[in-house]
PyMOL Python script that loads the backbone (N, CA, C, O; Angstrom):
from pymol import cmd

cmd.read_pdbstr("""\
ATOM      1  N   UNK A   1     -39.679 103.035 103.531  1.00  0.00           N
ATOM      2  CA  UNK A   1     -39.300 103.820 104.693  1.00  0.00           C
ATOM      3  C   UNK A   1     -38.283 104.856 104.244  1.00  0.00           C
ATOM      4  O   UNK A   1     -37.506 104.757 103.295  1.00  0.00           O
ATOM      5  N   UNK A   2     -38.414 105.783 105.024  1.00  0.00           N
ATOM      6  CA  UNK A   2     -37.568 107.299 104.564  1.00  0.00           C
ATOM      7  C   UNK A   2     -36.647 107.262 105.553  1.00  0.00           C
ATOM      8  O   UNK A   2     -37.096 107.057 106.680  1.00  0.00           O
ATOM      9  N   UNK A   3     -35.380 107.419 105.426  1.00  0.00           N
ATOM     10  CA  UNK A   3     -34.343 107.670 106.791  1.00  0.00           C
ATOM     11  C   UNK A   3     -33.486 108.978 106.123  1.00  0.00           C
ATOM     12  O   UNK A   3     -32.964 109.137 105.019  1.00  0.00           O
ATOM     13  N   UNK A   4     -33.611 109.943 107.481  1.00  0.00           N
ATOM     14  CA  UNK A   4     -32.616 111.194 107.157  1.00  0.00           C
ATOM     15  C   UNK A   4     -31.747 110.308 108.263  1.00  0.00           C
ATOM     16  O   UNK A   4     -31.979 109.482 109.145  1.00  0.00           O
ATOM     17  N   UNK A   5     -30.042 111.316 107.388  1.00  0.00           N
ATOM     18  CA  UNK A   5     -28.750 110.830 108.209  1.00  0.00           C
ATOM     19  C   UNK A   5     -28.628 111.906 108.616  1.00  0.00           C
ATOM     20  O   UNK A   5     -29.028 112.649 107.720  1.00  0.00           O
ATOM     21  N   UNK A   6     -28.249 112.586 109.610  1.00  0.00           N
ATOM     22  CA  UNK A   6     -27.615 113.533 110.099  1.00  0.00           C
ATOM     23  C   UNK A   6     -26.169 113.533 110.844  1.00  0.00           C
ATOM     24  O   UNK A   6     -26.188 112.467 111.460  1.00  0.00           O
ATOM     25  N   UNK A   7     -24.904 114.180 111.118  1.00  0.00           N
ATOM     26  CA  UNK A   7     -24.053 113.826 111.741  1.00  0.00           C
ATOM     27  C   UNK A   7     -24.015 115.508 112.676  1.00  0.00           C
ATOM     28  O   UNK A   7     -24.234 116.568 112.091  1.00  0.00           O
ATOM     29  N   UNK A   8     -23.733 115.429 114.003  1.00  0.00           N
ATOM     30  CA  UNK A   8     -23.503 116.380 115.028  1.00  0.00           C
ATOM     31  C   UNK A   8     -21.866 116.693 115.250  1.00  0.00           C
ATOM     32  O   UNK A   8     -21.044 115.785 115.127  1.00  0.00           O
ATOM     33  N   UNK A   9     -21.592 117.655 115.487  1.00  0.00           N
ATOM     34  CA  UNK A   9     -20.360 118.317 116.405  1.00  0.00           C
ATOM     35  C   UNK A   9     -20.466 118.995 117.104  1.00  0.00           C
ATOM     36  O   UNK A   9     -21.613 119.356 117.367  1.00  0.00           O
ATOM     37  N   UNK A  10     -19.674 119.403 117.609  1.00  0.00           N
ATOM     38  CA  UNK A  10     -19.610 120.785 118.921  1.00  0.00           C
ATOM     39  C   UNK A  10     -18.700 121.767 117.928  1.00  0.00           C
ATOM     40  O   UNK A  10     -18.617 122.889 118.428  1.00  0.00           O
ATOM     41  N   UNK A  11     -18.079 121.666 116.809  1.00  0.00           N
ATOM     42  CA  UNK A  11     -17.284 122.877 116.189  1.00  0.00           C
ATOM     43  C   UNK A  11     -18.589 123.902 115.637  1.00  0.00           C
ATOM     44  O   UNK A  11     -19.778 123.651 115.437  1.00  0.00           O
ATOM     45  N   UNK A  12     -17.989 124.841 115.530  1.00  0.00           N
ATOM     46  CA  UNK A  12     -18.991 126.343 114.273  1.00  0.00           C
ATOM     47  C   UNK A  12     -19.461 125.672 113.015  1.00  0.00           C
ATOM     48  O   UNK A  12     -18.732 125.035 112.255  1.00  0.00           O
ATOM     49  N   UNK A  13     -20.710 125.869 112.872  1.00  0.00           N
ATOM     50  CA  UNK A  13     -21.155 125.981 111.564  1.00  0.00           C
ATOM     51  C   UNK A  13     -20.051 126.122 110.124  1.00  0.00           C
ATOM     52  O   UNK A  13     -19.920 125.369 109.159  1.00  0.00           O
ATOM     53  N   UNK A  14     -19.521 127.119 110.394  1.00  0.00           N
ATOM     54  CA  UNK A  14     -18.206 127.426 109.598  1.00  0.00           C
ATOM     55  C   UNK A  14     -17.804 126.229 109.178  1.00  0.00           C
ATOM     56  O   UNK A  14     -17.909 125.754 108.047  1.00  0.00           O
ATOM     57  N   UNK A  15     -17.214 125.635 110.398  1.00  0.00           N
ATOM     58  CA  UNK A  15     -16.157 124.643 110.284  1.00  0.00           C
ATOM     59  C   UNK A  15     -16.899 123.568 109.604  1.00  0.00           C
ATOM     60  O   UNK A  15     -16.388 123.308 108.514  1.00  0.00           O
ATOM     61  N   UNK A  16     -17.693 123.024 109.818  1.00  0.00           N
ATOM     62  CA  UNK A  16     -18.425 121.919 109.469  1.00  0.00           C
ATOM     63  C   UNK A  16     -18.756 122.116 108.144  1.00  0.00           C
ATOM     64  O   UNK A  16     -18.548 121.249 107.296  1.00  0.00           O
ATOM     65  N   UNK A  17     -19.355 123.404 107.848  1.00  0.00           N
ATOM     66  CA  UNK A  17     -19.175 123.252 105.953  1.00  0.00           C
ATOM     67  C   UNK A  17     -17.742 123.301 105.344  1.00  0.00           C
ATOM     68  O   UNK A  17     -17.740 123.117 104.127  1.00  0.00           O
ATOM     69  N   UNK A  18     -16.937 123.438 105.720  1.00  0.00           N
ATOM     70  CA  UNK A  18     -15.631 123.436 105.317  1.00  0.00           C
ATOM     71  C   UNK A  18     -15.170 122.190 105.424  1.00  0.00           C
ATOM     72  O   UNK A  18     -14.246 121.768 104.730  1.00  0.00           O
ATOM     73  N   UNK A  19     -15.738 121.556 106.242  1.00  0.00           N
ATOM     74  CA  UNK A  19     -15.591 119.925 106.031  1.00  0.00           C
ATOM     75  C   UNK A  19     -16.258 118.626 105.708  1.00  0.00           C
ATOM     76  O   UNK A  19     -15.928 117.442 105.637  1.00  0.00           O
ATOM     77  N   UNK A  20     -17.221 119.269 105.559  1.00  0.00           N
ATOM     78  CA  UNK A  20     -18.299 118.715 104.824  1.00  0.00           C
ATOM     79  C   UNK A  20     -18.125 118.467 102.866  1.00  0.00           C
ATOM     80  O   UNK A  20     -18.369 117.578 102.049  1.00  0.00           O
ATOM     81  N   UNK A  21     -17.688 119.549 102.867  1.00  0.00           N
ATOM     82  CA  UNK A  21     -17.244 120.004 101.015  1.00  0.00           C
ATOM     83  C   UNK A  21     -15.924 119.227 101.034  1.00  0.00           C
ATOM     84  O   UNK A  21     -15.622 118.293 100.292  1.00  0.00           O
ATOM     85  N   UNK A  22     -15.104 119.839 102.127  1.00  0.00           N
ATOM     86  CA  UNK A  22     -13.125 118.991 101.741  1.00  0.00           C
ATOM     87  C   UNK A  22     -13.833 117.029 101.848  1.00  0.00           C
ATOM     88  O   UNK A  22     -13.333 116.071 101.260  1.00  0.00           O
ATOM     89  N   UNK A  23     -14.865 117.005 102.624  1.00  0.00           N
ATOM     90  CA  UNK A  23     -14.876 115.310 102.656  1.00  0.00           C
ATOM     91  C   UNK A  23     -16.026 114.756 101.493  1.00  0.00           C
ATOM     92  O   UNK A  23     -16.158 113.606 101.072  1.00  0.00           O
ATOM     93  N   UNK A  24     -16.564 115.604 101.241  1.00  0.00           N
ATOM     94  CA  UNK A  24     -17.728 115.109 100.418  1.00  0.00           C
ATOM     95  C   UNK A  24     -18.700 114.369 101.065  1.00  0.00           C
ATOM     96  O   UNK A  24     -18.982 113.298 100.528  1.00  0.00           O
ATOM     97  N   UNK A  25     -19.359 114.701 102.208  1.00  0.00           N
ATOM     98  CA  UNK A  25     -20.611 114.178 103.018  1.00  0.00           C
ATOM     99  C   UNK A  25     -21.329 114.231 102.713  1.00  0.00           C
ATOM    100  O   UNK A  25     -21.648 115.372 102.382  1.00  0.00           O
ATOM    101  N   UNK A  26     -22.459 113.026 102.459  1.00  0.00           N
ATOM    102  CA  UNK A  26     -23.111 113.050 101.455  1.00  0.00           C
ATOM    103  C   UNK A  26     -24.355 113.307 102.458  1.00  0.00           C
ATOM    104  O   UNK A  26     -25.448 113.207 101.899  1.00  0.00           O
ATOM    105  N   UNK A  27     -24.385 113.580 103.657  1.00  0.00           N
ATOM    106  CA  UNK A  27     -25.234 114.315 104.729  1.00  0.00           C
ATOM    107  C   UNK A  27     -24.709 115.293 105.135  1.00  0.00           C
ATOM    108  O   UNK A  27     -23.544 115.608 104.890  1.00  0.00           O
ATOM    109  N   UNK A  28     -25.685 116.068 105.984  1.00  0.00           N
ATOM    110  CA  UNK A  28     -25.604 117.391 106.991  1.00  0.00           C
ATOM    111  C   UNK A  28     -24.681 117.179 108.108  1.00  0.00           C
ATOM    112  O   UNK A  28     -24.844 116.096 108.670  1.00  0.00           O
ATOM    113  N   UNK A  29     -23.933 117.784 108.488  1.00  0.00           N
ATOM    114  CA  UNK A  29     -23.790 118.223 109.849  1.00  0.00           C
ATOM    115  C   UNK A  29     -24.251 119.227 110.817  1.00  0.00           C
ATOM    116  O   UNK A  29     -24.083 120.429 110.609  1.00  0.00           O
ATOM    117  N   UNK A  30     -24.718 118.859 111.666  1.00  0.00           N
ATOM    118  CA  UNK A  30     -25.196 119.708 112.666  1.00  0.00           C
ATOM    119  C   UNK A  30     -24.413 120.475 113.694  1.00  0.00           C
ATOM    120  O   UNK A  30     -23.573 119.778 114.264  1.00  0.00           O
ATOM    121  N   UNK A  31     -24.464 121.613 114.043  1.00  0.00           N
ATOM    122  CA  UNK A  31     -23.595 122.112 114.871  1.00  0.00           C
ATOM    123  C   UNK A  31     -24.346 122.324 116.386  1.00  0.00           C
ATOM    124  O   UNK A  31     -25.460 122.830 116.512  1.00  0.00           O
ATOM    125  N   UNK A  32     -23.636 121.910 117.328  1.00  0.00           N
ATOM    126  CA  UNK A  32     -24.345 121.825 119.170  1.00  0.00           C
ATOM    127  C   UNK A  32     -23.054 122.931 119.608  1.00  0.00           C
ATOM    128  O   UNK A  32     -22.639 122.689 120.742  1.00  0.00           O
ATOM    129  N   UNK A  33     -22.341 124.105 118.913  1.00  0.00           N
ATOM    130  CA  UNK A  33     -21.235 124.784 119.213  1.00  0.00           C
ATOM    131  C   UNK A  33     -21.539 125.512 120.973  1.00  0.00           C
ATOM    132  O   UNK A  33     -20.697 125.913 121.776  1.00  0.00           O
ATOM    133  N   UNK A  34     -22.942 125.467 121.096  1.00  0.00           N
ATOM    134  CA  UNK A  34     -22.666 126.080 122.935  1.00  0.00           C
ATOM    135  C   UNK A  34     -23.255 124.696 123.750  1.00  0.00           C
ATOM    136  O   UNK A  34     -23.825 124.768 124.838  1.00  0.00           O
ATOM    137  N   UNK A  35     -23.016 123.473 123.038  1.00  0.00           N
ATOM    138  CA  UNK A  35     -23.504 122.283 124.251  1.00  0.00           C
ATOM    139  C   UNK A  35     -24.807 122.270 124.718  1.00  0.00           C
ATOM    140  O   UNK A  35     -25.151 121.632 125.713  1.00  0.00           O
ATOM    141  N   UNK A  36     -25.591 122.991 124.000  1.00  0.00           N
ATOM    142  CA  UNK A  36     -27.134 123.002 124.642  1.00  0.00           C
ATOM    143  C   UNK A  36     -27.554 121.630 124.700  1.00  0.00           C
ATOM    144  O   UNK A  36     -27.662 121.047 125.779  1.00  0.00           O
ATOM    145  N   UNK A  37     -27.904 120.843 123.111  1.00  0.00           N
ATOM    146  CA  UNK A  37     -27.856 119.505 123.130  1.00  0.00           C
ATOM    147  C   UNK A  37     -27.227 118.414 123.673  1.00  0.00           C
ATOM    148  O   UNK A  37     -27.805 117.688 124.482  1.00  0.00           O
ATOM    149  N   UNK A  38     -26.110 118.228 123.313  1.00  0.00           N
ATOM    150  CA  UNK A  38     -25.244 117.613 124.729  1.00  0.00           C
ATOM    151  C   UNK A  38     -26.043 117.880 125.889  1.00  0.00           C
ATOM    152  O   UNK A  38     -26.893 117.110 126.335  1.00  0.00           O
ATOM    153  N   UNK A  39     -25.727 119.047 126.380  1.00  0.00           N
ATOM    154  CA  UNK A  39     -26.209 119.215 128.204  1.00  0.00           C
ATOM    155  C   UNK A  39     -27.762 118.313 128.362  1.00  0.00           C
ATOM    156  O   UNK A  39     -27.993 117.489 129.247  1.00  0.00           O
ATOM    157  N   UNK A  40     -28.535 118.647 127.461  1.00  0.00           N
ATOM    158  CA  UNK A  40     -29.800 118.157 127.283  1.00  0.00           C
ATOM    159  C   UNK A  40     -29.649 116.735 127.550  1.00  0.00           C
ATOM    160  O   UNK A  40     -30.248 116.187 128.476  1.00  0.00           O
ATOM    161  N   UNK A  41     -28.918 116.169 126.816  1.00  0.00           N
ATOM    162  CA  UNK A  41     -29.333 114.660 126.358  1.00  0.00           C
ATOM    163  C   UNK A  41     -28.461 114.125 127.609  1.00  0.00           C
ATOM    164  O   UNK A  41     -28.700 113.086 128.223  1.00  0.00           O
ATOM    165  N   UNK A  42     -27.293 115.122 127.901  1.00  0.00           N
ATOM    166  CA  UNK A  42     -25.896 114.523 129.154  1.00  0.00           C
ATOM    167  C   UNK A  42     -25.195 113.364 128.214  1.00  0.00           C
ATOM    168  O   UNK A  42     -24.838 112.286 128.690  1.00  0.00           O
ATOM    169  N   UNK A  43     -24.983 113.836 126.316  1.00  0.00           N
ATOM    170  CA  UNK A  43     -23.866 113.175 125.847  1.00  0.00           C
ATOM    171  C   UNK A  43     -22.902 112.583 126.196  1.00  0.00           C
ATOM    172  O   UNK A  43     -22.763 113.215 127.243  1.00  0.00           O
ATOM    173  N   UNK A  44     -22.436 112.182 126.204  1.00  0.00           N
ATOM    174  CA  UNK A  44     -20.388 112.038 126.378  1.00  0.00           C
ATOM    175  C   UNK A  44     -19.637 113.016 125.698  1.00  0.00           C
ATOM    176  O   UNK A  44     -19.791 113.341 124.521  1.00  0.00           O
ATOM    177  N   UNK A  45     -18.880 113.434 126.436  1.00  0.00           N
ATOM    178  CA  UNK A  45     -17.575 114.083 126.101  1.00  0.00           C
ATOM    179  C   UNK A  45     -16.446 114.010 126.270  1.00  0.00           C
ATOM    180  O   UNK A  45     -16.138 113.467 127.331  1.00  0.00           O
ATOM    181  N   UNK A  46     -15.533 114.387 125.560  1.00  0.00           N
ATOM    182  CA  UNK A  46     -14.119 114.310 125.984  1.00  0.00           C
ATOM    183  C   UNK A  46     -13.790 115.736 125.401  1.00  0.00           C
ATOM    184  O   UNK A  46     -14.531 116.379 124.657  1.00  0.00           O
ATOM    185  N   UNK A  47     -12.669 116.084 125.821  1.00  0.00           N
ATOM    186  CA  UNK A  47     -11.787 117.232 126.085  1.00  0.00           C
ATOM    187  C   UNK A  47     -10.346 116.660 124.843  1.00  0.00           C
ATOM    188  O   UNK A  47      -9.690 115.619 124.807  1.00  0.00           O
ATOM    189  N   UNK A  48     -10.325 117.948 123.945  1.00  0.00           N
ATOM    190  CA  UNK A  48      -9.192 118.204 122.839  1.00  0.00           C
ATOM    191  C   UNK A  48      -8.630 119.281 122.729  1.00  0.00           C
ATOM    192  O   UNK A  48      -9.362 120.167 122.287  1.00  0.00           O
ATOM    193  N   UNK A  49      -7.293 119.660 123.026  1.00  0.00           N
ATOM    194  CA  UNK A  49      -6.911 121.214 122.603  1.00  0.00           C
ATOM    195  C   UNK A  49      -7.669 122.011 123.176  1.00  0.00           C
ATOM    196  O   UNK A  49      -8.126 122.838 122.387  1.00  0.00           O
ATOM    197  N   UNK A  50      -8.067 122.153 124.393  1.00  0.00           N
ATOM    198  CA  UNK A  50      -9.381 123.303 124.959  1.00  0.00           C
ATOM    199  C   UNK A  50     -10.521 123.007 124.127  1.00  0.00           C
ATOM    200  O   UNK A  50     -11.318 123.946 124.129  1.00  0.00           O
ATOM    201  N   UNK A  51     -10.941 121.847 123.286  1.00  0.00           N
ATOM    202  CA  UNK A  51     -12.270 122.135 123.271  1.00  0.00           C
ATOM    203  C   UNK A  51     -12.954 120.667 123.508  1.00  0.00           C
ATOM    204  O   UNK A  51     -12.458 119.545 123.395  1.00  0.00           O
ATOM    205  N   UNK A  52     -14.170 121.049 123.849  1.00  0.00           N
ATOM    206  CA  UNK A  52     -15.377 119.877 124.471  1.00  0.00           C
ATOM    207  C   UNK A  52     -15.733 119.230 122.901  1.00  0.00           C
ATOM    208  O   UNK A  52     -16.038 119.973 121.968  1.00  0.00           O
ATOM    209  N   UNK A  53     -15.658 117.972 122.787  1.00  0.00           N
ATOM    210  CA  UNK A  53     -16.124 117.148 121.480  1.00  0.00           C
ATOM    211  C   UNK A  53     -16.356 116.336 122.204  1.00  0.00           C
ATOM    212  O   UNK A  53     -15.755 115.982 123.219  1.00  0.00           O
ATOM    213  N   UNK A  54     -17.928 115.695 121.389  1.00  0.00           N
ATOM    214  CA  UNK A  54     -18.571 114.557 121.731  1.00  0.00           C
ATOM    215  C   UNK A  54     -18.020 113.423 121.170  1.00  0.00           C
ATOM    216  O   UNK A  54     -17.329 113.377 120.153  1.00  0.00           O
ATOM    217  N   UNK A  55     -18.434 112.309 122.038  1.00  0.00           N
ATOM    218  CA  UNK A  55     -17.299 110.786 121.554  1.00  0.00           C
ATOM    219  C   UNK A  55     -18.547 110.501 120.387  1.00  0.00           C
ATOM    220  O   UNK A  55     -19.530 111.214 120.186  1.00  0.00           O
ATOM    221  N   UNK A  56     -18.263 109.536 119.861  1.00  0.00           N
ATOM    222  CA  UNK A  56     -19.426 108.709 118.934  1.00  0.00           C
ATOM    223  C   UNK A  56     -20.236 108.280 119.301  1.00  0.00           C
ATOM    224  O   UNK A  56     -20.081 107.921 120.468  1.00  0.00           O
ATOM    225  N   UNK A  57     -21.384 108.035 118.802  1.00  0.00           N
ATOM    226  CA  UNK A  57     -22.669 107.512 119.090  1.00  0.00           C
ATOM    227  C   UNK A  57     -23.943 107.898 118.053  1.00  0.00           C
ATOM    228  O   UNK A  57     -24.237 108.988 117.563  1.00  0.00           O
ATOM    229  N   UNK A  58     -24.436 106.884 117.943  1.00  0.00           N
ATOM    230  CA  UNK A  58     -25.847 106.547 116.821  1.00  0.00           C
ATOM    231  C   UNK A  58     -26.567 106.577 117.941  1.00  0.00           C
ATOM    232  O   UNK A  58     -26.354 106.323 119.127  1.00  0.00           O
ATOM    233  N   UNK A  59     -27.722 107.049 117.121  1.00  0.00           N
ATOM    234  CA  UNK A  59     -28.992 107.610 117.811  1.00  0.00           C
ATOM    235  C   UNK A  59     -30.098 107.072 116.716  1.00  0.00           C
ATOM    236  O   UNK A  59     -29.693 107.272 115.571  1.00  0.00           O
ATOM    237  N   UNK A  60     -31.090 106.589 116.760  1.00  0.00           N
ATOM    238  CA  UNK A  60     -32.420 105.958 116.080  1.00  0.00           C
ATOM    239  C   UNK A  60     -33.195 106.902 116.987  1.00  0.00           C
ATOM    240  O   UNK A  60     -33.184 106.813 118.214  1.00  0.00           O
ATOM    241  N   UNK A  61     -34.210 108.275 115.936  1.00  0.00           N
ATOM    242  CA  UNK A  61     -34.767 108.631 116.301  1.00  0.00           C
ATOM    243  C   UNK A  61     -35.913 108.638 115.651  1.00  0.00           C
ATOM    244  O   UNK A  61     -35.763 108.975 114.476  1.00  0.00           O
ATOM    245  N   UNK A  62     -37.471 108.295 116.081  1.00  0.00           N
ATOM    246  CA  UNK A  62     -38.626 108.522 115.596  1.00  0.00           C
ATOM    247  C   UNK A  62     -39.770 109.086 116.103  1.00  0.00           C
ATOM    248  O   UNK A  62     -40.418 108.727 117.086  1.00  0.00           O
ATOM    249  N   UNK A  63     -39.993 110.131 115.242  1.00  0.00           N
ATOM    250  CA  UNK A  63     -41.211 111.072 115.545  1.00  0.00           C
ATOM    251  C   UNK A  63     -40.227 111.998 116.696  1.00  0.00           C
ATOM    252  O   UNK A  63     -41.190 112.448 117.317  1.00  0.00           O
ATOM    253  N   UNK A  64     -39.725 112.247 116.995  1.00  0.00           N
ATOM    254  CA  UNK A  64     -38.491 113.140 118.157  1.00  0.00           C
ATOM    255  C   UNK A  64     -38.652 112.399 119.273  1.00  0.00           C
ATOM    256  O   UNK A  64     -38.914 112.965 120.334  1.00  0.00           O
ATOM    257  N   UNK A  65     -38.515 110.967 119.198  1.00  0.00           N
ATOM    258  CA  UNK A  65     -38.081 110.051 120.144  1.00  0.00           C
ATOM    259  C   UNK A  65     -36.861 109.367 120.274  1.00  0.00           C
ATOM    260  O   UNK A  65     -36.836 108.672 119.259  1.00  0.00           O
ATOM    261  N   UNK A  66     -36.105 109.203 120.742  1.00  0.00           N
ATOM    262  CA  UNK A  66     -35.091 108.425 120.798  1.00  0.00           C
ATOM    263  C   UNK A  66     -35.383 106.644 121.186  1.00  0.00           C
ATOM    264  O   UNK A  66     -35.662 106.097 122.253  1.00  0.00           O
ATOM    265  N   UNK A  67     -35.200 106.165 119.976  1.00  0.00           N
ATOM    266  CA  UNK A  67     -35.404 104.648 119.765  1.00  0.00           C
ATOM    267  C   UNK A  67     -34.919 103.845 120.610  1.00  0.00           C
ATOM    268  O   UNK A  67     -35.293 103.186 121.579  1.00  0.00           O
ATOM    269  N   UNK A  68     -33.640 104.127 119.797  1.00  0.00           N
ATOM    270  CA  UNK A  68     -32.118 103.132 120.925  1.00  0.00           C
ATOM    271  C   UNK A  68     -31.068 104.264 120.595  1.00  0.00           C
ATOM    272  O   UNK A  68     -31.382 105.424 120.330  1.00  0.00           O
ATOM    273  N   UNK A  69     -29.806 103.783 120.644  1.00  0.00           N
ATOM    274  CA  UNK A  69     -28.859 104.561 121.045  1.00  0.00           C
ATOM    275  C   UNK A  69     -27.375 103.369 120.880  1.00  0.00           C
ATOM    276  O   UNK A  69     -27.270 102.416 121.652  1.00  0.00           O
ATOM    277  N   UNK A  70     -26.439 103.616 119.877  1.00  0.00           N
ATOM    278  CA  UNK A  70     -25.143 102.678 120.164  1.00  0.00           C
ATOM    279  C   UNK A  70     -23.611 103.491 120.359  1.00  0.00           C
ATOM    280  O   UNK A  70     -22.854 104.046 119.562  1.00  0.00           O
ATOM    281  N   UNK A  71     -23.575 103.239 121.943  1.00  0.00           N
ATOM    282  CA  UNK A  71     -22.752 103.652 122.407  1.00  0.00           C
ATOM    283  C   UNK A  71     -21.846 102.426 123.147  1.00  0.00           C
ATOM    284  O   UNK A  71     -22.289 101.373 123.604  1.00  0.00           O
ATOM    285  N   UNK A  72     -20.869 102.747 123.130  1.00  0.00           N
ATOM    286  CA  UNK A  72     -20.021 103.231 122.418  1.00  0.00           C
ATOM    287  C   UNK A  72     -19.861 102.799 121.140  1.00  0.00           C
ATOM    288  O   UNK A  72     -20.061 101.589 121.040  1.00  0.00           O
ATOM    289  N   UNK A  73     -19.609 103.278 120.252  1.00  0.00           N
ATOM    290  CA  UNK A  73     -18.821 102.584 118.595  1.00  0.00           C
ATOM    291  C   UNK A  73     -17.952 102.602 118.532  1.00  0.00           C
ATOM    292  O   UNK A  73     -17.330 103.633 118.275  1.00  0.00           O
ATOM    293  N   UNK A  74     -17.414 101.467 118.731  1.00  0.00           N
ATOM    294  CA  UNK A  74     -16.218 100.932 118.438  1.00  0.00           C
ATOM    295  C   UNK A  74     -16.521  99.457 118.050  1.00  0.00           C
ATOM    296  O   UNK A  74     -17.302  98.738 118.672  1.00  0.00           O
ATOM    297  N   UNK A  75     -15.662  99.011 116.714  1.00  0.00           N
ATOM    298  CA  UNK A  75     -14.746  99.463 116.385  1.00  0.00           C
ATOM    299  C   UNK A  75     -15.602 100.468 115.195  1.00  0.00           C
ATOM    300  O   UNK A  75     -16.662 100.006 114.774  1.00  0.00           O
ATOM    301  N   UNK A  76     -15.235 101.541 114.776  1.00  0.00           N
ATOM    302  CA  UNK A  76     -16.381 102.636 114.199  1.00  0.00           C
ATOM    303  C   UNK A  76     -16.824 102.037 113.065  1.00  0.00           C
ATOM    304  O   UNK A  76     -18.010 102.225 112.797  1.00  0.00           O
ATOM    305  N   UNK A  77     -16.006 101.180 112.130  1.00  0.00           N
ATOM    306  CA  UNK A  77     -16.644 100.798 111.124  1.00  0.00           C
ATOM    307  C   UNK A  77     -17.306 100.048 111.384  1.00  0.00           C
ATOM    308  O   UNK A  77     -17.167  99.424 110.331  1.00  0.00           O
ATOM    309  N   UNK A  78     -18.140  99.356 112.032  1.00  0.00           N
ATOM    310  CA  UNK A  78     -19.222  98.463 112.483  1.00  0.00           C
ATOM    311  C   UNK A  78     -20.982  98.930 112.378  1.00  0.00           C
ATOM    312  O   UNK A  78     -22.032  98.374 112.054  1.00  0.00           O
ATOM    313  N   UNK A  79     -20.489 100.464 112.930  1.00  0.00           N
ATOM    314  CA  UNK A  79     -21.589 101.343 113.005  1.00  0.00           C
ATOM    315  C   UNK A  79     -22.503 101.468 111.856  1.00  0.00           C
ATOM    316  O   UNK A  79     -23.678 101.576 112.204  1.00  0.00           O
ATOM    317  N   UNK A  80     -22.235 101.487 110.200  1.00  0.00           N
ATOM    318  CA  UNK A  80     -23.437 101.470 109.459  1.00  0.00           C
ATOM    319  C   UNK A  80     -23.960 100.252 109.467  1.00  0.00           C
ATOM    320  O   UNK A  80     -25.085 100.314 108.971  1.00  0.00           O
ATOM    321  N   UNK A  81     -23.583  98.777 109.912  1.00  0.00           N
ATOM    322  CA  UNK A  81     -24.325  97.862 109.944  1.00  0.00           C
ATOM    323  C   UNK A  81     -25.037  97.570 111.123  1.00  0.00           C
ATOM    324  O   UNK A  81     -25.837  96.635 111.116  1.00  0.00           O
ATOM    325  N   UNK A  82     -24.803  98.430 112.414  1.00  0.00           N
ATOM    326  CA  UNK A  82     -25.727  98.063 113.221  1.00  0.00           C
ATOM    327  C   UNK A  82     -26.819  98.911 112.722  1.00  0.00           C
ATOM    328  O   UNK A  82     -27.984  98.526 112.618  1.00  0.00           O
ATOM    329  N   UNK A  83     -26.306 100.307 112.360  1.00  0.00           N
ATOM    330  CA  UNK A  83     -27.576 101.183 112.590  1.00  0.00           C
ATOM    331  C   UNK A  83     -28.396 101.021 111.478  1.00  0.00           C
ATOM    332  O   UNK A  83     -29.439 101.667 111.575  1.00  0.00           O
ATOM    333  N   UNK A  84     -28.219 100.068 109.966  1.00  0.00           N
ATOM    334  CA  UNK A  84     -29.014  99.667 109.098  1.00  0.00           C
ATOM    335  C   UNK A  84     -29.865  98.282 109.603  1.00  0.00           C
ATOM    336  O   UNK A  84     -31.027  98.014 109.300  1.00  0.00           O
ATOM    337  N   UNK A  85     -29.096  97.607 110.324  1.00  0.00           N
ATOM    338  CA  UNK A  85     -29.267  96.325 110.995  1.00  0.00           C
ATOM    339  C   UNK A  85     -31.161  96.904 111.632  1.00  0.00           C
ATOM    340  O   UNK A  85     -32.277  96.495 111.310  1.00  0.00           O
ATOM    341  N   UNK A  86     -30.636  98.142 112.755  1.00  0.00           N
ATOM    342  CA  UNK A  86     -31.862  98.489 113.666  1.00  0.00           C
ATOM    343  C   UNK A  86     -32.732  98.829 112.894  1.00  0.00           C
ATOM    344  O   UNK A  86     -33.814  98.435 113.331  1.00  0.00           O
ATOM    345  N   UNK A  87     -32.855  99.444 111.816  1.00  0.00           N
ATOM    346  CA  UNK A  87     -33.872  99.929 110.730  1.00  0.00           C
ATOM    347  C   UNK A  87     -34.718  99.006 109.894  1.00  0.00           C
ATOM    348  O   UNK A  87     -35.905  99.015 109.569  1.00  0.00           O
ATOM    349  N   UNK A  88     -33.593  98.122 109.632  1.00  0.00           N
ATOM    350  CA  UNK A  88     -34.090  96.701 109.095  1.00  0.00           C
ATOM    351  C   UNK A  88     -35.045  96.412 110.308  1.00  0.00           C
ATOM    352  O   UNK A  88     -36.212  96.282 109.938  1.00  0.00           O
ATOM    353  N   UNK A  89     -34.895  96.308 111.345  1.00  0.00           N
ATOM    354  CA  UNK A  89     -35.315  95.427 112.574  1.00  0.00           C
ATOM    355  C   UNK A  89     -36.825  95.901 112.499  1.00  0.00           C
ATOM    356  O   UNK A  89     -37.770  95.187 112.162  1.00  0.00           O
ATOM    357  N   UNK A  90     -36.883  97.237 112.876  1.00  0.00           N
ATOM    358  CA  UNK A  90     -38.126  97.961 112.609  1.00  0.00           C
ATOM    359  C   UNK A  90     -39.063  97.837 111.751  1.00  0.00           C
ATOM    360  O   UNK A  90     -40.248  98.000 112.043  1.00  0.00           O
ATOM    361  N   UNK A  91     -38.529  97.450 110.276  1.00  0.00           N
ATOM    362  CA  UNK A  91     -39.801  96.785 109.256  1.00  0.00           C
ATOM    363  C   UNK A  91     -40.252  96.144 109.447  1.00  0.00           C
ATOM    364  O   UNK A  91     -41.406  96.283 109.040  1.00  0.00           O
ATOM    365  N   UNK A  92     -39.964  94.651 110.283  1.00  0.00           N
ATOM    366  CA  UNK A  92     -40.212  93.045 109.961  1.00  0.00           C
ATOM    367  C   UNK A  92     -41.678  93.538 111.015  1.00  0.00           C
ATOM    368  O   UNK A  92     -42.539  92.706 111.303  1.00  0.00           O
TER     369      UNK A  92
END
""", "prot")
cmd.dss("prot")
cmd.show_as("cartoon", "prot")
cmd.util.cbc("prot")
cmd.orient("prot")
């Protein structure tokens, strides 16, 4: 099985390669900078310094379906073992 990782924000393109390189992500980030996605999906948000950022959340998507979904994450480090956990789940 093939899994792309992707990670989303609401900041500029800009920003996200600039932090992508300072962190060494070993995936993409995606930029949603006018909320189209959000509005689409009706994400979560919270409010920082005047700007709209989405809270956390894993998404299992296949074929451009949305699988499941783990919201909220907390505590965050938990999150690569559920969302390997769900992938695993999917082979058996």
């Amino acid at each position: 099985m093939s899994v792309d990782v992707f990670g989303m924000s609401t900041q500029t393109t800009e920003y996200q390669q600039e932090l992508a390189e300072r962190l060494q992500l070993p995936f993409a980030i995606l930029s949603d900078h006018h909320l189209q996605f959000q509005q689409a999906l009706r994400l979560p948000t919270f409010q920082s310094e005047d700007q709209t950022l989405l809270k956390r959340l894993t998404m299992i998507v296949k074929n451009g379906l949305i699988e499941t979904v783990h919201y909220p994450v907390f505590p965050s480090d938990t999150d690569a073992d559920w969302a390997i956990g769900q992938l695993k789940s999917r082979l058996q």
